[in-house]
N, C-alpha and C positions, 0 to 999 in steps of 0.2 A: 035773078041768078041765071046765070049758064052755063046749062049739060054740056059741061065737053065731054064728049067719049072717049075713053082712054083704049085707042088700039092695040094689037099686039104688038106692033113694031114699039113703041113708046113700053110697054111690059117689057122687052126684050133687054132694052136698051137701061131701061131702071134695073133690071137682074144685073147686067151685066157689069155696070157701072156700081155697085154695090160689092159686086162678087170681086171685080178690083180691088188686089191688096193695095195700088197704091194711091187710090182714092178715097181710102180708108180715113186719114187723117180729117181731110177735109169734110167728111159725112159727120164726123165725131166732132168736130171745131164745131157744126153745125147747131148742136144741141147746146143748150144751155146748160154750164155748169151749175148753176142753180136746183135745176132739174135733177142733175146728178147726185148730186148731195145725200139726198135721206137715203138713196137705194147706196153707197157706198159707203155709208155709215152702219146700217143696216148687215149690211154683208159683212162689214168689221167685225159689230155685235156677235153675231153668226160662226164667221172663224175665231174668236175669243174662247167662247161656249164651246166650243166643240174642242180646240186645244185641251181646255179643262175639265173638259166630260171622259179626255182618254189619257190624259197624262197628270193629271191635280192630285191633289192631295186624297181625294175622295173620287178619282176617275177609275175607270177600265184596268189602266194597266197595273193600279196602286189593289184594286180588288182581287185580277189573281194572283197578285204578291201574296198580299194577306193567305186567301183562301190555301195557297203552295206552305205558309208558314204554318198556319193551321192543322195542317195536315201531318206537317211533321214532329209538331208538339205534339200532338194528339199519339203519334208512334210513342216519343220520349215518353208519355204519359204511362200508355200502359207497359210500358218497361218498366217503370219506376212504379207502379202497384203491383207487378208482380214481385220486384224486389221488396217493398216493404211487407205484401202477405211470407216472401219467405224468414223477414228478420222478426216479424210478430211470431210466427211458428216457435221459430229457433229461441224469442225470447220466454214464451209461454213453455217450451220443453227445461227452460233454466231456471223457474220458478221452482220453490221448497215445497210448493204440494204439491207440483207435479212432476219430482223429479226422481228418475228412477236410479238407485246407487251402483245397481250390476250395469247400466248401460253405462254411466259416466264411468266406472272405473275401465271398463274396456277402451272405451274411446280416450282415456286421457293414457293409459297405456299404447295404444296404436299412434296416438298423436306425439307421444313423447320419447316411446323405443322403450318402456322400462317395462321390465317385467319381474316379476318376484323368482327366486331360484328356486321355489320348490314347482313352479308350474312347469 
């Protein structure tokens, strides 16, 4: 075998002739498309995955959908317990044992405008 030493003009010359855009093709013609293959497949794989990790059905942006809809059931929820603790209230005050006769006649008088002429 023989050491050839590689000087710096021959470095120079290799940067420079690289750093050429328009040498480019030809450096790239160089390589075997064979070569290329699994790392462009690879890369595919890669962008695939990652499309589907922030936009899929189960990605990123599908996550704080949900978590933003969650959020706002969760409002609708307790609106809707409170409303249902006020219509259990109003339905337990309508029950026959616990229903008081001096409130209902008041209120169905204020509710209806009638009142007795001796009052």
């Amino acid at each position: 075998m023989v050491n050839e030493a590689i000087t710096s003009r021959d470095l120079i010359e290799g940067v420079q002739r690289f750093h050429n855009i328009s040498n480019w093709p030809a450096l790239l013609g160089s390589i075997q498309i064979k070569s290329r293959i699994p790392i462009l497949a690879l890369f595919a794989l890669y962008a695939y995955l990652a499309f589907h990790a922030f936009s899929g059905s189960k990605g990123v942006i599908r996550w704080m959908d949900y978590a933003e809809r969650r959020d706002t059931l969760q409002t609708k929820l307790i609106a809707l317990e409170g409303q249902h603790r006020n219509l259990e209230a109003q339905v337990k005050a309508l029950k026959s044992d616990g229903l008081d006769l001096d409130v209902l006649d008041v209120e169905a008088r204020e509710i209806l405008y009638v009142s007795d002429p001796n009052e």
